[in-house]
VOPA-196628 format. One record per residue: residue number from 0; residue in one letter; x, y, z of N, C-alpha, C in turn. Coordinates in steps of 0.02 Angstrom, whole numbers, plus 32768, in hexadecimal, padded with zeros to 4 digits. Each point is the difference from the previous one (the first is absolute). Example, Ala and Ser with C-alpha at 12.3 -4.5 7.8 and 13.67 -1.06 7.14 Angstrom:
BEGIN
 num residuo n.xx n.yy n.zz ca.xx ca.yy ca.zz c.xx c.yy c.zz
   0       A 8294 7EE4 8186  7FD3  803B  8000 802D 803C 8000
   1       S 7FEE 8035 7FDC  802A  803B  8003 7FD9 8037 8025
This chain:
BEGIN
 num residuo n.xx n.yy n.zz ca.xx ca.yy ca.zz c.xx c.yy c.zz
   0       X DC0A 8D78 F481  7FF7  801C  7FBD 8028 7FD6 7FCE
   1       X 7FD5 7FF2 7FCB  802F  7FD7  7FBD 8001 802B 7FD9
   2       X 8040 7FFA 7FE9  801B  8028  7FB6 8031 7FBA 7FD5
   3       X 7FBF 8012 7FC4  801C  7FC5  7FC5 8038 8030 7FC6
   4       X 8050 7FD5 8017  8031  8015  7FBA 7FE1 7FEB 7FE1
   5       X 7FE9 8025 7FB8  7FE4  7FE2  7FBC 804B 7FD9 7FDA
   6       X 801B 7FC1 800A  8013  7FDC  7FC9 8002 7FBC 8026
   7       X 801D 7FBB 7FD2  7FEA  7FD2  800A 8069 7FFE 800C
   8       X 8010 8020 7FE7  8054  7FE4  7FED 8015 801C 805E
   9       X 8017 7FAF 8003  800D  7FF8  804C 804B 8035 800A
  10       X 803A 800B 7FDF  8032  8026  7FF3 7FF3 8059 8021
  11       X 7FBB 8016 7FD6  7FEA  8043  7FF8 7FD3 8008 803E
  12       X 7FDC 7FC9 8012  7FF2  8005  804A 802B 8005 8035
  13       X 8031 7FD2 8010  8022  8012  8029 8032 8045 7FF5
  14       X 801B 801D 7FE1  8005  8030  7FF7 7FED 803C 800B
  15       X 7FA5 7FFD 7FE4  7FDB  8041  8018 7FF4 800C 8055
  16       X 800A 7FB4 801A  7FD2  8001  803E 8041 800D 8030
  17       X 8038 7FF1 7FE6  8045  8019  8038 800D 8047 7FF0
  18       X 7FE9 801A 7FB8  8014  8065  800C 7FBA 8014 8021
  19       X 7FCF 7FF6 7FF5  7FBB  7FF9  8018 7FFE 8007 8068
  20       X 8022 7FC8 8006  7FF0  7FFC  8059 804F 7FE9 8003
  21       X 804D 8054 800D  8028  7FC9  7FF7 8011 7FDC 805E
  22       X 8032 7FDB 8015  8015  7FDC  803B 7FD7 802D 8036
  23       X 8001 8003 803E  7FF7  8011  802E 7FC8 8053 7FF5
  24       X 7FD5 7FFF 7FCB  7FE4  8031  8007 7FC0 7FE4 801B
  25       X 7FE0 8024 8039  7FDC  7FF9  8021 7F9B 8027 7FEF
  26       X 8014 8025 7FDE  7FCB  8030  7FD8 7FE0 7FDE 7FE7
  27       X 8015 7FD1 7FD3  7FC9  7FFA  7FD5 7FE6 7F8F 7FFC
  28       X 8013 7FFB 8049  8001  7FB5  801F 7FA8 7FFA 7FF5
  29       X 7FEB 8020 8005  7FB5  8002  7FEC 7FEF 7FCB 7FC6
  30       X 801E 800E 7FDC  7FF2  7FDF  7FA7 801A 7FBA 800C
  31       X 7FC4 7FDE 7FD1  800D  7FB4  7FF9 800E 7FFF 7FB2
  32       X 8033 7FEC 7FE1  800A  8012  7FC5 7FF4 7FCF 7FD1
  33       X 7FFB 800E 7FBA  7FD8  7FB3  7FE8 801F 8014 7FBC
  34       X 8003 7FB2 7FE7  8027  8012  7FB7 7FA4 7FDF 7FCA
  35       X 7FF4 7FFC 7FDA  7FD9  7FED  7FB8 800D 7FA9 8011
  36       X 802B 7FEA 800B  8019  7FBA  8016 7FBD 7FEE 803E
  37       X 7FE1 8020 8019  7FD8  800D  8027 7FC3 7FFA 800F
  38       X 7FF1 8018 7F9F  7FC1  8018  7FD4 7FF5 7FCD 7FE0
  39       X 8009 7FD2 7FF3  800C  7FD4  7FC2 7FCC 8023 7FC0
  40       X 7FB8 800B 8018  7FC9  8001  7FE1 8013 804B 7FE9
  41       X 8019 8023 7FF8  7FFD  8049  7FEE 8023 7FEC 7FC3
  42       X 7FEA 801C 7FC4  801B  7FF7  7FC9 8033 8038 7FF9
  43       X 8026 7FF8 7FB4  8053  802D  7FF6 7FD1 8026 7FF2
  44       X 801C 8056 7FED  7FFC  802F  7FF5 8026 8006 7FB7
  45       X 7FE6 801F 7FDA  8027  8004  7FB7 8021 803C 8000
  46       X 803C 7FF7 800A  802D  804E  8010 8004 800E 7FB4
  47       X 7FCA 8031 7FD7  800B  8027  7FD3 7FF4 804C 7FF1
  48       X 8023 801D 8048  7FFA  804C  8004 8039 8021 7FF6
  49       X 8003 8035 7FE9  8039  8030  7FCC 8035 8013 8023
  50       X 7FEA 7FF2 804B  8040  8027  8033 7FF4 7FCA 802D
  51       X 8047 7FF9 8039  7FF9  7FD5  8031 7FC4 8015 8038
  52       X 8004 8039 8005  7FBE  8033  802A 7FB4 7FCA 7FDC
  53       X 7FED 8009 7FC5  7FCA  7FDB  7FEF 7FEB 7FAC 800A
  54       X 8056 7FE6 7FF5  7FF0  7FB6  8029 7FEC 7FE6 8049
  55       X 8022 804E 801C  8005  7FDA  8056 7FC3 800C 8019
  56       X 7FD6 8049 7FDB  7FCC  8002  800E 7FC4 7FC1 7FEF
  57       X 800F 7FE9 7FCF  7FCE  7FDC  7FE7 801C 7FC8 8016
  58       X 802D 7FD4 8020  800B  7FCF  8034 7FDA 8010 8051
  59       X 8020 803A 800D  7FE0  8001  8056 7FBA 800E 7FF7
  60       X 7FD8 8025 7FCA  7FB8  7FFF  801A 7FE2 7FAF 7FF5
  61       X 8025 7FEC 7FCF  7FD3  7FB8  7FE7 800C 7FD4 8037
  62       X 802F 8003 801C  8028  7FD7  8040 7FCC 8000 803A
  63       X 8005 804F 800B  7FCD  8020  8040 7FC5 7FE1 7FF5
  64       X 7FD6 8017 7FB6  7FD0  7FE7  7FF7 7FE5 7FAA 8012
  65       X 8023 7FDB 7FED  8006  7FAB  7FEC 8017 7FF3 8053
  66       X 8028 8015 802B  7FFD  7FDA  803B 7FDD 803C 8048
  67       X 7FE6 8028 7FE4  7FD9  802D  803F 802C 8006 8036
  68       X 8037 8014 7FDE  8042  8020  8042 802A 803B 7FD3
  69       X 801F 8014 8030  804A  8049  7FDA 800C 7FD2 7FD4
  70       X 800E 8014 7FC9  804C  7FE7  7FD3 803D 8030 7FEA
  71       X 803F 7FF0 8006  8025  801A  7FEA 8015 7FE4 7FC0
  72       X 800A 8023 7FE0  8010  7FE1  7FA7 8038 803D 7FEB
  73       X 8039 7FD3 7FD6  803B  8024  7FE3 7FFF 7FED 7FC0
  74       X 8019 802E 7FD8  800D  8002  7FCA 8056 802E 7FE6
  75       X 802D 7FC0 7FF9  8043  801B  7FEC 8020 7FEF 7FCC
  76       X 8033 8016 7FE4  8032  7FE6  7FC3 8032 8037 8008
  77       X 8025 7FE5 7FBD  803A  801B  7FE5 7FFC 802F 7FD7
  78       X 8016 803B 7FEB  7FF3  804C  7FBB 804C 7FF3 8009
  79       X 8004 7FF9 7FC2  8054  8000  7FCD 7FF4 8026 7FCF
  80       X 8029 803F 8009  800C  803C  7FD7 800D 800A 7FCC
  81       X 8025 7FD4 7FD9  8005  7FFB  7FBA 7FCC 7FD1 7FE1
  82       X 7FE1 7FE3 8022  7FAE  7FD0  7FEA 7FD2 8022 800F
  83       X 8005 8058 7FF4  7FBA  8022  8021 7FCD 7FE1 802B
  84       X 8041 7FEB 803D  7FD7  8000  8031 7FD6 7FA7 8017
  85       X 8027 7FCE 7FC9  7FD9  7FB8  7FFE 802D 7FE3 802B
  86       X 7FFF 7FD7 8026  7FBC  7FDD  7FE6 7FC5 8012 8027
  87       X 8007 8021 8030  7FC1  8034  8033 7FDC 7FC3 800F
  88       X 7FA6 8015 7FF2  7FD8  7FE8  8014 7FF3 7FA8 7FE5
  89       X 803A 7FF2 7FE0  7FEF  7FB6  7FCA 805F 7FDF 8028
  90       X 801C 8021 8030  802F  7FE5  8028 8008 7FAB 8028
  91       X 7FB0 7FF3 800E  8003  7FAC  800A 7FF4 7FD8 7FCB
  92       X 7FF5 8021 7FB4  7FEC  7FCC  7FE1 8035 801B 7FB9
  93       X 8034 801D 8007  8017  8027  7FD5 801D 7FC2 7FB0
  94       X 8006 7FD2 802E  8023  7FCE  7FD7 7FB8 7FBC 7FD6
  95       X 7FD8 8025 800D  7FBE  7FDE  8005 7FEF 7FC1 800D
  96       X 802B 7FFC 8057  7FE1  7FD2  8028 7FF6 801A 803E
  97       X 7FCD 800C 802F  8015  8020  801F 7FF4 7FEF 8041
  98       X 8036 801E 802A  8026  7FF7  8035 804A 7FDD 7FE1
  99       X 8017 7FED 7FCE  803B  7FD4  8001 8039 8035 7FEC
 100       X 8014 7FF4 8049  8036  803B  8008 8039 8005 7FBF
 101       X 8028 7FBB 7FEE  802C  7FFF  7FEA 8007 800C 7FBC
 102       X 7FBC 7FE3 7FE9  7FF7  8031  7FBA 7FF2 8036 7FE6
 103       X 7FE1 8019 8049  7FF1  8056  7FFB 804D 8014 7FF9
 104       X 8032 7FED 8025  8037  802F  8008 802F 7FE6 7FD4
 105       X 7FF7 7FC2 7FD4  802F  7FF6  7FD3 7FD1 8025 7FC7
 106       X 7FD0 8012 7FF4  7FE8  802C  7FD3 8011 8045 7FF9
 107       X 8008 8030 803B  8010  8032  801E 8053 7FF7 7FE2
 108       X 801B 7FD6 8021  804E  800B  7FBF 8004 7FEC 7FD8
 109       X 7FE5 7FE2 7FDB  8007  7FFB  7FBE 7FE9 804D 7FEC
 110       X 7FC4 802E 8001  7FF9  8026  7FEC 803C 8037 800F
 111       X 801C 8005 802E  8038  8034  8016 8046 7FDD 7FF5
 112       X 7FFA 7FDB 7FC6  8045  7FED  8002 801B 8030 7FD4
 113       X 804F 801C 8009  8032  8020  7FE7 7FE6 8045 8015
 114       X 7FCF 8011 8026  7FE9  8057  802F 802E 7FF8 803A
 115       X 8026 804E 7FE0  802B  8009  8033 7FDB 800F 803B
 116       X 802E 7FF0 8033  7FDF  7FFC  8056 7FE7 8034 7FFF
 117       X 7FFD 804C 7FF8  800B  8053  8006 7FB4 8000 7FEC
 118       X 7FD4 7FC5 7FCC  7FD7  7FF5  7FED 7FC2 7FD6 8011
 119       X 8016 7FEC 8032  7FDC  7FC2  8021 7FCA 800E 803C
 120       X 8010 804D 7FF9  7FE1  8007  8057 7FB5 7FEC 7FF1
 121       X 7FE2 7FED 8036  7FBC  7FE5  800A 7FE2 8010 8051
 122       X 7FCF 7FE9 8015  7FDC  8001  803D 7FD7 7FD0 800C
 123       X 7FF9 8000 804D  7FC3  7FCC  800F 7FCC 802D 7FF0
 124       X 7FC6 7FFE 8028  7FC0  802A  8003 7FDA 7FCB 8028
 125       X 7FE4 8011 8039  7FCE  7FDB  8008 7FBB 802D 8025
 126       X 7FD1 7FF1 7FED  7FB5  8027  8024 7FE4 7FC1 8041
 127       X 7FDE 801A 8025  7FED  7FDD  8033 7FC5 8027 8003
 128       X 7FB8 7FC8 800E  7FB8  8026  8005 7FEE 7FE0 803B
 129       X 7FD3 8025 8026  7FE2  7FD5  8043 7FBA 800C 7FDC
 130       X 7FD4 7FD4 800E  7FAB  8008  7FF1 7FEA 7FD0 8031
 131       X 7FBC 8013 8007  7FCB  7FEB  8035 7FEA 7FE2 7FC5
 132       X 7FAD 7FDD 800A  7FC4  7FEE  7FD9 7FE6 8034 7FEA
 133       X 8006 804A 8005  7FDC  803D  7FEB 8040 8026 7FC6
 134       X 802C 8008 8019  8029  8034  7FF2 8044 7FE3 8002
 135       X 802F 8054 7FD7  803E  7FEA  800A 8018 803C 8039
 136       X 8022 7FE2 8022  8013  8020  803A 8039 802E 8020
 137       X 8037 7FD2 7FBF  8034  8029  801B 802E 7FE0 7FBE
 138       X 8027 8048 7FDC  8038  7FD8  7FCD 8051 800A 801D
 139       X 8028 7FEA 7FEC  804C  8005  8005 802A 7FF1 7FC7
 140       X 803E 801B 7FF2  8027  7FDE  7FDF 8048 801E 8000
 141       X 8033 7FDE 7FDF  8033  7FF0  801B 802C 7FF1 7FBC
 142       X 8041 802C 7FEC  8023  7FE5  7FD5 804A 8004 8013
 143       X 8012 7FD4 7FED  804D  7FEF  7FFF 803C 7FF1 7FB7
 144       X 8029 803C 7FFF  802A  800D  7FC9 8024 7FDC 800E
 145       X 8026 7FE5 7FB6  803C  7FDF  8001 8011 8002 7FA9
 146       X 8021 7FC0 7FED  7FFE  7FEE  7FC7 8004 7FA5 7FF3
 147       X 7FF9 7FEF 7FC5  7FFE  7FBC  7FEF 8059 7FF3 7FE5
 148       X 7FFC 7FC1 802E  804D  7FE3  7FF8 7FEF 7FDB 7FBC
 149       X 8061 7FE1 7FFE  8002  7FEE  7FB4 7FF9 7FAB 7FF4
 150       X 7FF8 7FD9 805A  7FF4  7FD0  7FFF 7FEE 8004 8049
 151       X 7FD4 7FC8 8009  7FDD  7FEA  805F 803B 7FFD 800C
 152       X 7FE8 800E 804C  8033  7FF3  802C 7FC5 8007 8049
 153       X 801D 7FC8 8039  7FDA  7FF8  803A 7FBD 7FCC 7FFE
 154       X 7FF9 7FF5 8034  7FB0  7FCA  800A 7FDE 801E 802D
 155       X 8019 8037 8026  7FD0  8019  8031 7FBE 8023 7FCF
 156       X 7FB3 8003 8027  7FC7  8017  7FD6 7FE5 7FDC 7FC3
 157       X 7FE9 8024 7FBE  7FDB  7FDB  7FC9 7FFD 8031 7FE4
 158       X 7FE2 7FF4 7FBB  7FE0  8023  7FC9 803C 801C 7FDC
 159       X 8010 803D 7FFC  8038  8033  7FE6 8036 8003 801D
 160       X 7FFE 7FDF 8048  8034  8028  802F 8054 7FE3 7FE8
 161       X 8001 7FC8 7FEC  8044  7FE5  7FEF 800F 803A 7FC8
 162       X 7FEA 801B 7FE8  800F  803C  7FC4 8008 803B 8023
 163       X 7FE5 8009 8024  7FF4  8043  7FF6 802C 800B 803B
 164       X 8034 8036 7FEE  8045  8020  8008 7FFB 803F 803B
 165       X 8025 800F 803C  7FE1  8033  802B 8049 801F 7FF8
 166       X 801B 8036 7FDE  8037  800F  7FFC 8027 8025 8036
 167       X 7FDB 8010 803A  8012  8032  8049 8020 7FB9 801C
 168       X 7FDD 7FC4 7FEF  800F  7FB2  8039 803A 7FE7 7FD8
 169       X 8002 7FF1 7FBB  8018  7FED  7FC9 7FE3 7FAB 8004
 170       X 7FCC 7FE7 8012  7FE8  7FC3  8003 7FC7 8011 7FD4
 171       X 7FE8 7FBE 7FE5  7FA5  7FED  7FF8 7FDF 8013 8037
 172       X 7FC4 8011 8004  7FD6  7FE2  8029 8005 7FBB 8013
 173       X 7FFA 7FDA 7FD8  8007  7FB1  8025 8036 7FF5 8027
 174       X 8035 8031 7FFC  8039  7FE4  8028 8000 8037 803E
 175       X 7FD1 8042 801E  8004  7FFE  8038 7FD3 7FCF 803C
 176       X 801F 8018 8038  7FD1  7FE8  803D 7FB6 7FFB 7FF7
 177       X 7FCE 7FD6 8012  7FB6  802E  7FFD 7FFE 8032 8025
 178       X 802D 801C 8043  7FE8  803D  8020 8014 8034 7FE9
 179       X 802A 7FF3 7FD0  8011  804B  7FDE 7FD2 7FF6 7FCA
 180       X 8004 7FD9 7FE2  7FD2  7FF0  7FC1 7FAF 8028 8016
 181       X 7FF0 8002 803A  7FC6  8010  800E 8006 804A 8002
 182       X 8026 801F 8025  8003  8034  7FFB 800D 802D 7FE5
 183       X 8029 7FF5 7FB1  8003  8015  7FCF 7FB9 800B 7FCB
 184       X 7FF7 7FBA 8001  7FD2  7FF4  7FC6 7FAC 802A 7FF5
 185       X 7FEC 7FF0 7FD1  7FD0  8037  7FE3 7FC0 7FE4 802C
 186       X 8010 7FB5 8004  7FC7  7FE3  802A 7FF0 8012 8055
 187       X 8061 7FF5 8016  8001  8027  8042 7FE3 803B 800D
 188       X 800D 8036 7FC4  7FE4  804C  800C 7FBE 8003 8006
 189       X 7FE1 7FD6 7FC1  7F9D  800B  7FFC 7FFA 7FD6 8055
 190       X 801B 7FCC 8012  7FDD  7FDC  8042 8015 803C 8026
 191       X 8031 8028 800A  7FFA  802C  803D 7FD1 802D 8007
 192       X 8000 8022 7FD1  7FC0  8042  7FF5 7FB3 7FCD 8016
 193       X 8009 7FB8 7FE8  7FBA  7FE1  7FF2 7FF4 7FF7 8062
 194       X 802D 7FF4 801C  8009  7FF3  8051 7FEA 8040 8022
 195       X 8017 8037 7FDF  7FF8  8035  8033 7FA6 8006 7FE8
 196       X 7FE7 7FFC 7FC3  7FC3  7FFB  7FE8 7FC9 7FCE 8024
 197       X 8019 7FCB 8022  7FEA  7FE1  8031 7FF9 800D 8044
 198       X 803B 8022 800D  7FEA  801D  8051 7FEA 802B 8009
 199       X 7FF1 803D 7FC7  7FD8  803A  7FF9 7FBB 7FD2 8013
 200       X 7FE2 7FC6 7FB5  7FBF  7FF9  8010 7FF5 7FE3 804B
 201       X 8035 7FD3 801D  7FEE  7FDF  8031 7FF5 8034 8035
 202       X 8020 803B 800D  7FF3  8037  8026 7FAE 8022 7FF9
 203       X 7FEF 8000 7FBE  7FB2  8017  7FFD 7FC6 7FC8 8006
 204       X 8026 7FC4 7FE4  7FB5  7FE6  8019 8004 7FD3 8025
 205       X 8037 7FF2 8030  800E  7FB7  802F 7FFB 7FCF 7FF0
 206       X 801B 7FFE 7FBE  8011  7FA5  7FE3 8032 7FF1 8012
 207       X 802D 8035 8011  8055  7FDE  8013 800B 8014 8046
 208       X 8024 7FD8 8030  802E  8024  8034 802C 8014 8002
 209       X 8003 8025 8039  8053  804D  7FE8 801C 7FD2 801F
């Protein structure tokens, strides 16, 4: 059985596919996993839906659709509380380039400069969709509280994580382990629910082995 991660960013692949199938799990050895890197011919998807729920959907069916296999497709960012909630769904391109991490997050402080910390709190969010060529199959998602620091700190991960502050750890994200990093994070939570969502289907229709 193939299941296509919907993105091309080699970073976000490996990522999904280690909370996805993590070390020594044996369940779900079935899946041959495939990144868009894969696809060449499948064109982008124009992520312009109101909620991360509306992007991931409209990534995994177009995905499903365009390579006639599962797709899993995510849709995540950052909600900063005193920015009602921005930069949300416009999080990779916030600085309007997008994917370029460093201007997203030197934008992000510049806007919060002189907000006291007490003020800063924010979250990840991320949605996770599975779709076939017909349908959507199964949703998840996953958020993780914290707040935005007053400068990066760490290289572990991408995007927000050198910012964004876990005050129980007192680190960035970028500066824990990935195995804690995984198990914390908003992405870790949607891939677990999205795993047990997999061995349910593989139990009904024998695409997967137990």
């Amino acid at each position: 059985m193939d299941i296509v991660i919907a993105t091309r960013n080699p970073k976000k692949f490996r990522e999904l596919k280690a909370l996805l199938v993590p070390p020594h799990t044996r369940a779900l050895s079935a899946i041959q996993w495939h990144s868009l890197e894969d696809y060449p011919r499948v064109p982008p998807v124009r992520e312009d839906g109101a909620t991360f729920r509306d992007n991931a959907v409209k990534k995994a069916r177009a995905t499903a659709r365009a390579t006639k296999c599962l797709a899993i497709a995510d849709d995540s960012g950052l909600e900063v509380d005193v920015l009602n909630g921005a930069p949300g769904v416009r999080s990779a391109r916030f600085s309007g380039r997008h994917g370029h991490d460093a201007s997203n997050n030197a934008k992000l402080l510049r806007l919060l400069r002189g907000v006291a910390p007490s003020r800063r709190t924010a979250r990840f969010r991320c949605v996770l969709v599975l779709a076939n060529p017909h349908r959507i199959v199964a949703v998840t998602e996953g958020v993780w509280e914290g707040r935005i620091a007053e400068a990066p700190a760490g290289r572990q991960g991408f995007g927000y994580d050198p910012i964004f502050f876990i005050p129980g750890r007192r680190k960035t994200s970028a500066q824990l382990p990935p195995r804690l990093k995984n198990r914390l994070s908003h992405r870790g939570k949607a891939a677990r629910a999205m795993r047990a969502q997999l061995r349910r289907l593989g139990t009904q229709t024998n695409w997967l082995r137990k």
